[in-house]
N, C-alpha and C positions, 0 to 999 in steps of 0.2 A: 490409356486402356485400349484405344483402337489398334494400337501396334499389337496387343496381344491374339488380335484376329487378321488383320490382313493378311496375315504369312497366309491365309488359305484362300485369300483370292489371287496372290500374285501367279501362283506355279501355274503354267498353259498346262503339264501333263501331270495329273492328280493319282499318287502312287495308290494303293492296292491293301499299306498295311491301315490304313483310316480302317478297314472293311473289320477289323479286330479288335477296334475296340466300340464302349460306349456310344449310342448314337449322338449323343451331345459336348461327347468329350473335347474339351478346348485344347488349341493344342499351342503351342512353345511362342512365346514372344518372334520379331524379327526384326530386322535391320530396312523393310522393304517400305520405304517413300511412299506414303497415303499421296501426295501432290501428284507426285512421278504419274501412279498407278491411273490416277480421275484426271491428270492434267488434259487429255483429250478424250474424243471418242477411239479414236485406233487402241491407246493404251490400253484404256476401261475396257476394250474388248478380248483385250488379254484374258482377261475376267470369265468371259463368256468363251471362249477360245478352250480354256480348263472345263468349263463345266460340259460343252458341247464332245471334249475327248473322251469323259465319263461316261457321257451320254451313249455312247458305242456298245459298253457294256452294260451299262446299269439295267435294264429288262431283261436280258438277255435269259437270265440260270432261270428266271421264272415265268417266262414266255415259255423256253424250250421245254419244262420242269411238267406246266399244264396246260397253257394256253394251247397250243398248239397241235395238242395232244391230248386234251381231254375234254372235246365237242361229239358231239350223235355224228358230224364227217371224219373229225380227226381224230387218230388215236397213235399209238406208240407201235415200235415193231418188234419189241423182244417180249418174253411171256412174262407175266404179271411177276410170279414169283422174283423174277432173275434182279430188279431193280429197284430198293426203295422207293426208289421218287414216285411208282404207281402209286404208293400210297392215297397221299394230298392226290393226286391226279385222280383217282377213281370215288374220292368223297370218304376217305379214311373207314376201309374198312377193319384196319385196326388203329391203333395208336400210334403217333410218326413224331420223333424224336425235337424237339421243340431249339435243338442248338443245330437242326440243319443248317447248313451252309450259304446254301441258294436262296433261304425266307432271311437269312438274319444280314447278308451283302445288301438284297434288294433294301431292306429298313435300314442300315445303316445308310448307304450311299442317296437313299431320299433324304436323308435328313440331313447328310451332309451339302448335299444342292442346297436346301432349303433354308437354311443358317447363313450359308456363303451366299443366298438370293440376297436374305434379308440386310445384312449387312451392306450389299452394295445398292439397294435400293436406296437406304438412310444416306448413303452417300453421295447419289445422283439428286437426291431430293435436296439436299446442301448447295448444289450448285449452281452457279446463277445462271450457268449457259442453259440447263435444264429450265426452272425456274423461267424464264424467257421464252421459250419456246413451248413451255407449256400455256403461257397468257398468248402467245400467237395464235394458236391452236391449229397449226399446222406441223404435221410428223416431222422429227430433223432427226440429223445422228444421233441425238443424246435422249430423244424421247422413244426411237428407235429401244436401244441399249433396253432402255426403261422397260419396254414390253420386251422384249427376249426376256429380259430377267423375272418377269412376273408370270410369264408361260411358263418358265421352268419349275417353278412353285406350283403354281395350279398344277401341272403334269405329274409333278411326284404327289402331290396328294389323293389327284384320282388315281394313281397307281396303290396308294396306299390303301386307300378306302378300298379297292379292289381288292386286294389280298387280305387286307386284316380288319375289317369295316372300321370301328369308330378307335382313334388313335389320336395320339399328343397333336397337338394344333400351337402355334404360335408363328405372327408373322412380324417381330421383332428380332433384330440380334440376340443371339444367345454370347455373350462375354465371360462368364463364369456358372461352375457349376453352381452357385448358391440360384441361381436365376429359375435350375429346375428343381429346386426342393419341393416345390408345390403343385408340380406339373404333371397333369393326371390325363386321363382321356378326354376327347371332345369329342359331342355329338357330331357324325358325319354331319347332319344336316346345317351344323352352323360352319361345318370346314366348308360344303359346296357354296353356301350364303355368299363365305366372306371370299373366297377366291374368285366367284363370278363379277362380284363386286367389283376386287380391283383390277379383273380383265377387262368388263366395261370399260373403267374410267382410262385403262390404257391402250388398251385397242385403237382408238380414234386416231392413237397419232403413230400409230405404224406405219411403216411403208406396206402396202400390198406387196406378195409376191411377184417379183418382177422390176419391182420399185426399187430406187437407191443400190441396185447392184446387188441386190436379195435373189437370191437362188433358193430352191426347196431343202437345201440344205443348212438352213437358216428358220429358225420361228418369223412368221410374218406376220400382219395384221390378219391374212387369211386366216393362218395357223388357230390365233388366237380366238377368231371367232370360231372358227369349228372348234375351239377346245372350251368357249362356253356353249355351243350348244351340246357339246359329247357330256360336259359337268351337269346339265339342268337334265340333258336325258340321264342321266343316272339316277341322278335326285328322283325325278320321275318314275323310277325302276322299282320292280318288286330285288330288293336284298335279303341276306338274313340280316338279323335285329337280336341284339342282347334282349332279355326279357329282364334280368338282373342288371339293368344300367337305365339313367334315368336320359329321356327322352325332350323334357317338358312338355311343353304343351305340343307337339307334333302327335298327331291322332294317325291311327293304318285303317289300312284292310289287310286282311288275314289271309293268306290259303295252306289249306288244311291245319293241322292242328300245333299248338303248342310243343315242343322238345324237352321236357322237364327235365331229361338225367344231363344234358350237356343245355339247358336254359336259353332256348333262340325259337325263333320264330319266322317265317317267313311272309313279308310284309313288305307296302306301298305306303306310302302317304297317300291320306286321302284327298289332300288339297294338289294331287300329281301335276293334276294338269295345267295348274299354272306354271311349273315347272315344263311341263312339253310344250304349250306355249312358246319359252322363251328358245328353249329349241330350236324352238320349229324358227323361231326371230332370227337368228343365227347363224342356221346354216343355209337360210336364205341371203344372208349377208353374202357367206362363202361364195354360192352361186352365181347371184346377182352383181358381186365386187371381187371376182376370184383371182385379181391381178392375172396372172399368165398361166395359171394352172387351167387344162381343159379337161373335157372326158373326151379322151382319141375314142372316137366315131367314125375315121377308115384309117386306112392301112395303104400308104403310099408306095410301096412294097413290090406289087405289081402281081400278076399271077402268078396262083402258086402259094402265096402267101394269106391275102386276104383274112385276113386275122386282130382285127383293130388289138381286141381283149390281150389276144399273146403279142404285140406292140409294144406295150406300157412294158411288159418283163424284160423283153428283149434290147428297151433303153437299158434298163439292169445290167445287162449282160455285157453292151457294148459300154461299159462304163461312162454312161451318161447320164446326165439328171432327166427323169422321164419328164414331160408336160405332163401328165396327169397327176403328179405328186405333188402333195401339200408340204409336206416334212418328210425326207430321208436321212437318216443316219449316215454320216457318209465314210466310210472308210478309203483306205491305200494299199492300192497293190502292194505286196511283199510284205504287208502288215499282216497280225490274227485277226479272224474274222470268221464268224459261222456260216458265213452264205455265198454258194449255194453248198457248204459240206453236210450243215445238219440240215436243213431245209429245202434242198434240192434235188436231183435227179441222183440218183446213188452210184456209186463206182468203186468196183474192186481194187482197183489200181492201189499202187506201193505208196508210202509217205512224199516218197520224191520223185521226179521224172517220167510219173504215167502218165497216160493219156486218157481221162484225166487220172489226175490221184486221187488218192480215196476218198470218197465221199458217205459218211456213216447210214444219212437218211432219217433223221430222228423225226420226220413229220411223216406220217403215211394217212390213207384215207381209207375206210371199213368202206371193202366190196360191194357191200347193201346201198351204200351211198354213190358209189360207182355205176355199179349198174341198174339200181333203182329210183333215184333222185335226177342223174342228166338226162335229159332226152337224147336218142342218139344223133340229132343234127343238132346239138348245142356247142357251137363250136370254144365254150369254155371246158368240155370235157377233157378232151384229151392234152389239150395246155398244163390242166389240173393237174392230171393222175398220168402215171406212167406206167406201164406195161411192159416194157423193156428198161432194164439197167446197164450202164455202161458198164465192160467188162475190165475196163484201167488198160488195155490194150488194145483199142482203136477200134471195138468194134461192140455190138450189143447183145445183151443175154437178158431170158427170159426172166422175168419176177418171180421170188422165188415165197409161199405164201407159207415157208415154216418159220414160227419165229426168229427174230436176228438181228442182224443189220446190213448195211450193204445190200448186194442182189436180195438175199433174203429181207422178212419181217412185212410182206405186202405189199399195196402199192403204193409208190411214194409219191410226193411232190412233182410235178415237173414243170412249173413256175420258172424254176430258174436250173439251168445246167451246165454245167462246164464248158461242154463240148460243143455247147450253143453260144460260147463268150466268141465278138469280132475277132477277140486277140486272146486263144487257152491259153491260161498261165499254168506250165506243168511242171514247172521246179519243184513246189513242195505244195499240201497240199492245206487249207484254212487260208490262205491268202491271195485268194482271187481280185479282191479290191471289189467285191460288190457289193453295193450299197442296200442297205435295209428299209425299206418303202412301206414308213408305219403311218401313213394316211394318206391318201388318194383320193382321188373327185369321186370315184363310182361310192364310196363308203360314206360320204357324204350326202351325196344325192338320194344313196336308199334310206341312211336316217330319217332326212328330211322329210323322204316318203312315207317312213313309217309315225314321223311325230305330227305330218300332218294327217294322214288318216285319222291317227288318234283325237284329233282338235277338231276332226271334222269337216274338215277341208279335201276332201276325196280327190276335187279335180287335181291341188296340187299334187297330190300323191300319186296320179294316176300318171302326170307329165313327167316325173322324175321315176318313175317303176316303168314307162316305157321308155323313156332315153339308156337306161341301163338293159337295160334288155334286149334291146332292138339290134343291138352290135352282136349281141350271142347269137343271131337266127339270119339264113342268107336274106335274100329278096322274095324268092319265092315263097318263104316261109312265113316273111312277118305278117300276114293277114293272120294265118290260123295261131301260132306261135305268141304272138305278139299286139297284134289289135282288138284282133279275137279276144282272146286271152283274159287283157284287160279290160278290157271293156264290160266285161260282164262281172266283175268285182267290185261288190262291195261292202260296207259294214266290218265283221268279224275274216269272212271272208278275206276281205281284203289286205286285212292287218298280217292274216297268217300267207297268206301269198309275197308280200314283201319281205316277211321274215324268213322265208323261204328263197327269195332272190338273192338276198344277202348269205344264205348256205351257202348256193353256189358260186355266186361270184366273189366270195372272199375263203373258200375252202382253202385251209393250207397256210392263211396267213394270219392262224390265231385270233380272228376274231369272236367265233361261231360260240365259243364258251361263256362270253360274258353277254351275249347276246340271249343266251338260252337262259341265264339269269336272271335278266331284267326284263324281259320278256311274261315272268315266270310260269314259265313253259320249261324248264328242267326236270322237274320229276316225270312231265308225262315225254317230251323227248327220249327221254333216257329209257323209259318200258318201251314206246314203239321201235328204238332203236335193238334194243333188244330181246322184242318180237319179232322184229324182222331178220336179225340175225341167225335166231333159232328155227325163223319156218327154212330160212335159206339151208341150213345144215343139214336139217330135217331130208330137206331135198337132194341134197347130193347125197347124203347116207345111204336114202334109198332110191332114189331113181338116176343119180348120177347126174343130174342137172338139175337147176333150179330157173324159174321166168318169173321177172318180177313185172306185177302186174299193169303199173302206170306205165314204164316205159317198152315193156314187150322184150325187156332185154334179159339174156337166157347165161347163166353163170355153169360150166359144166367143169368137172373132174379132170379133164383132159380138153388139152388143144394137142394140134400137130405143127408142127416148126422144120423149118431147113433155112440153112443160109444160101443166101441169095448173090449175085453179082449185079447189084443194080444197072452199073456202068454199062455193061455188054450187054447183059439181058432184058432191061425195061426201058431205060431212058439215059443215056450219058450227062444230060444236063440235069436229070434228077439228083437231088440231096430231101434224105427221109426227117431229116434235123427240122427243115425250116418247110413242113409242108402241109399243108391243109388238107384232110382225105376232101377228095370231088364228092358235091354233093350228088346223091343218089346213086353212087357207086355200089354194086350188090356182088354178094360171095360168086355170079358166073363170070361176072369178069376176072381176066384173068391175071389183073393188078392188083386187085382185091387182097390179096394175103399181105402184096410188102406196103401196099397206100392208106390200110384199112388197122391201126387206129395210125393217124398222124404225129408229127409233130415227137418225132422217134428217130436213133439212127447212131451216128457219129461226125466226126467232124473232116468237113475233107481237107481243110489246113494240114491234116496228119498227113498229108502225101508220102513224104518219106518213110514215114512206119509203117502207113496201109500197107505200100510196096512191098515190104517185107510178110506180108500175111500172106494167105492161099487170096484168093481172089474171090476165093465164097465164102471168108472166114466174115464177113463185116457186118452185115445188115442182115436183119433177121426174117424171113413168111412165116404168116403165123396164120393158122385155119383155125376156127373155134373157139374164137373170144367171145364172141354172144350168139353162139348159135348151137346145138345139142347137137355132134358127131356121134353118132353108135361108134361104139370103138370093134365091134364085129362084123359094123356094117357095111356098104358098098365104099360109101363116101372117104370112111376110112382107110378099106384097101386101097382106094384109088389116089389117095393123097401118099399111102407109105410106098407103092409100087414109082410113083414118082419121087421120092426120095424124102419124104416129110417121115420126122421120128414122134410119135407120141411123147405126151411130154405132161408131167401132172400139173396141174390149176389148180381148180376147186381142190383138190383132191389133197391137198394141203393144206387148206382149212381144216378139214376133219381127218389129219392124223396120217397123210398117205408114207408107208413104209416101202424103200425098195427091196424086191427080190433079184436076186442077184443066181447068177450062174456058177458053177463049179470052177472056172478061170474068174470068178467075179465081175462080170459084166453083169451089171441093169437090161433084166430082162422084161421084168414088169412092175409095178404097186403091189402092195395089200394095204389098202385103207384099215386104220387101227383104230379110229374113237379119240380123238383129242381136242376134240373141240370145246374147251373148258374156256382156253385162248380168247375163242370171236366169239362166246354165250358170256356165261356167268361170269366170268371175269372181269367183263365191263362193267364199268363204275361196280365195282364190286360193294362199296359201301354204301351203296343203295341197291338196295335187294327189291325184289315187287314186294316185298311184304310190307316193305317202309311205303313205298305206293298208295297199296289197299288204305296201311294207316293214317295216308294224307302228312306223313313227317317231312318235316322241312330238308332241303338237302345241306349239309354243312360239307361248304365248299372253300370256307375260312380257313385262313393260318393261323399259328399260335403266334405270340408276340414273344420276341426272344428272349431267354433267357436272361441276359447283361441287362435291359432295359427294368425287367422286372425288380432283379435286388437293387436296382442303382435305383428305384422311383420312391423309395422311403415311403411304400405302402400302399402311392398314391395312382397306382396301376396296376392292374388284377387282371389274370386272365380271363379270357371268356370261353363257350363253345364247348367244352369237355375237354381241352387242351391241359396238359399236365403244367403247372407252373416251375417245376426246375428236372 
């Protein structure tokens, strides 16, 4: 009977049509040697080899779908209407089709890891080289093996419990369908139980990263211990909760009220904190035993650069495994790959041979978070967010804030960029070879900070909220910024100050949404996010700029722009790509336009193609990013008599229409009222009304279709999700 499963652990590259059927579906007998496959650890990792190629895609439709996109920083760049997928991303403000594509891959391909886990665990546990090395109780290859294979279980179940809360659980082989005749949902709370469990008992005998030839591209013992404390902090988390599924004995706290017409509730366990607790146990392990994983704390770079935070991306770029990374996904040049297309700096460029090619931009960041959330000497802002787009022809254009993609839809990511890689790859474009960096030191260190505030332990929280932050703020700065800062936090305070560090030092990389969750701080996120959206509108409507209040930073209708010739006219050694704006640099100098945001530009590797452009076509001045220009007034004659063209900003948020001339030339705006886009259209399915009512946010997926008829009754939807 074991031949009729092995066939799915021998293949290294796991095809695409699994994704269509059944999630339990057993599939075809094989010819493939059980001996062969376990006779070593190299073979057995053939094993791991297949599930690590899946691994590439298996988040991917339902990261880009909401996570990434659907936080109080992150949001999507085309208008609500134009996209199903807003749907689920904005908390269903109507009903969203339960045979989607991207909810029913992500549950299928978890459970197909998680069948092919089980099966190869039953078989490492058969063997006596394991066996042996478990009574040593020291890590070897084959107790190794053991823990990847039992991360990748635990991984896809907290993915599951993430999207669709309480779901099928079993951590035996599935061999035939009669095995799930009976197989119904399991309480989350006994799936995080029992996966923490056998991460413990496997954990011990991993290699740290670093160890045994372990790369971050590989589950390590690190790995595994931050993947029990990320489980116990969830456990710990406010979720939604079936009201119509039975719980046992697990008791909550409540906030706000009951959901009667779709049956959920939004609820903790009361007994949390034993659960943040072990958290907090955990990611002190990480810390404490991080193998070779560090938190880059400077920037070897030399001036100019000085940028530890943009460091760790820039391994990205150079196709390197960063030191800060726990676990990377790791892809191959000339392979498919999202990053940096949908999650990085945006480029117009053609499918093949720009520079770079196109990059669509599907992660962008709401203005309000821009310029009201960073301070402006936070040198994680402008790494963050972009301001200029590459134009796919060697040079950069202005953000363009009508909805879209590419140049348009806001500002985007600039994490990662093309035309920032050591080596652009500009044959075609999705195949950069850059790697996806789904857990890092700093994500870790701010958990830790916030599960130990919660336990009470302030001082820890206080050392790991200042090591992450200390790197955002120069030398000057860290007294007021940073010691200051902290130092006077604590209690509630505190808690919300680190979940606030975690805004910005993980904007962009899809964490901020399950954070605002478990936090549950969702519902009032979501009103302040969209009170602050609406005074900003409010403001450019009528006064044509707006100043947000904590950081003094001024969002207006219009900048002015001209291209620039860096080369000749500012610095020949200067590149705008890899640059730090000077600290304390102010709009009279007269660098100021092209130094002021940084970390912007193009790539001068394109030497050949520059060549062929004007010589002012390449780098952009830009006046009027955070500061209110009269567009009648001196500042701005004197910027257009020098050769800067008005150019709309804000003024695209709320609707700006061009007037055009009788040859058709762009003469001026008429701002028209559209701002439906950055108001009411966020989370649209939670309105302030659901607020006032204190209603829970249903942020859940439905459970697909296929799963539902094949469960023989013994799985029902939940949440107001349509069953077929």
């Amino acid at each position: 009977m074991k031949k009729l499963i092995y066939i799915m652990l021998a293949a290294m590259v796991l095809t695409n049509t699994a994704c269509e059927k059944d999630f339990l579906e057993v599939e075809a007998p094989s010819s493939v040697d059980e001996d062969f496959v376990f006779g070593s650890p190299s073979e057995a990792f053939k094993v791991l080899a297949g599930m690590y190629d899946y691994w590439h895609d298996l988040d991917r439709l339902m990261y880009y779908e909401t996570e990434v996109v659907g936080s109080d920083s992150e949001c999507h760049p085309e208008n609500y209407s134009s996209q199903g997928r807003h749907i689920p991303e904005g908390l269903f403000a109507s009903e969203y089709t339960i045979h989607a594509g991207e909810s029913v891959t992500e549950w299928n391909e978890c459970y197909l890891i998680i069948n092919r886990v089980n099966i190869m665990l039953e078989a490492l546990e058969a063997k006596q080289e394991y066996q042996d090395a478990v009574k040593a109780g020291e890590p070897s290859a084959w107790t190794q093996l053991y823990g990847e294979a039992v991360a990748f279980r635990a991984t896809c179940y907290k993915l599951l419990i993430r999207y669709f809360g309480d779901v099928p659980y079993f951590d035996y082989p599935i061999r035939n369908t009669a095995q799930t005749d009976t197989l119904g949902l399991t309480s989350r709370d006994v799936i995080y139980d029992k996966e923490i469990a056998a991460l413990k008992a496997a954990t011990p005998l991993m290699y740290r990263l670093g160890d045994g030839g372990l790369t971050a591209e590989r589950f390590s013992g690190t790995y595994a211990d931050a993947v029990i404390g990320r489980m116990a902090f969830d456990a710990a988390g406010y979720q939604l909760r079936r009201t119509n599924f039975d719980y046992g004995n697990v008791a909550f706290d409540q906030i706000g009220v009951e959901n009667s017409t779709w049956q959920a509730k939004y609820v903790r366990r009361t007994d949390w904190m034993d659960y943040m607790q072990i958290a907090k146990e955990h990611y002190l392990k990480v810390v404490n035993n991080p193998g070779s994983a560090i938190l880059l704390e400077s920037d070897e770079r030399g001036a100019g650069f000085n940028n530890p935070f943009q460091r760790n991306f820039q391994y990205l770029m150079d196709l390197e495994v960063s030191p800060e990374s726990i676990f990377e996904a790791g892809y191959t040049r000339g392979q498919n790959s999202d990053f940096p297309y949908s999650f990085g700096r945006p480029s117009g460029g053609g499918s093949r041979n720009a520079y770079p090619c196109k990059n669509y931009g599907q992660s962008r960041v709401y203005a309000s978070f821009y310029y009201g959330e960073f301070m402006p000497n936070d040198k994680r802002r402008d790494v963050t967010a972009c301001v200029t787009a590459n134009s796919g022809a060697a040079s950069e254009i202005l953000i363009n804030f009508q909805p879209g993609s590419r140049e348009k839809g806001g500002l985007a990511n600039n994490k990662l960029d093309e035309s920032r890689f050591a080596d652009p790859y500009t044959a075609r474009q999705r195949q950069s070879g850059c790697n996806w960096q789904q857990l890092r030191m700093a994500d870790v260190m701010l958990d830790l900070a916030y599960a130990s505030a919660a336990t009470g332990d302030e001082g820890t929280a206080k050392t790991y909220l200042t090591k992450v932050r200390s790197r955002a703020f120069s030398s000057a700065d860290q007294a007021t910024y940073v010691t200051g800062y902290v130092n006077a936090l604590s209690g509630q305070d505190l808690l919300d100050a680190i979940a606030q560090e975690r805004k910005l030092e993980l904007a962009a990389e899809g964490k901020t949404r399950w954070d605002m969750t478990l936090y549950g701080t969702m519902p009032e996120r979501i009103k302040k996010l969209r009170d602050t959206q609406i005074a900003m509108v409010e403001g450019l409507n009528s006064d044509g700029y707006y100043t947000f209040a904590e950081t003094g930073m001024t969002i207006s209708n219009f900048v002015w722009t001209k291209y620039v010739n860096i080369k000749e006219d500012i610095d020949p050694s200067l590149n705008l790509l890899t640059t730090q704006a000077p600290d304390g640099i102010t709009t009279t100098d007269p660098t100021y336009p092209v130094l002021v945001p940084g970390w912007r530009g193009t790539s001068d590797l394109w030497t050949d193609y520059i060549s062929t452009l004007a010589s002012d076509k390449v780098n952009l001045a830009i006046r009027g990013l955070y500061e209110y220009i009269d567009p009648d007034g001196p500042v701005a004659l004197a910027l257009e008599a020098d050769g800067y063209k008005k150019q709309p900003w804000g003024a695209y948020i709320v609707g700006a229409k061009e007037v055009k001339d009788d040859n058709g030339v762009v003469i001026d705006w008429e701002i028209t009222g559209n701002e439906t886009q950055y108001t009411s259209d966020i989370f649209k399915g939670y309105p302030d009304s659901y607020y006032s009512a204190g209603e829970p946010p249903r942020y859940i997926r439905a459970i697909p279709y296929e799963t539902l008829v094949s469960s023989n009754g013994n799985i029902t939807q939940g949440y107001g999700h349509a069953s077929e």
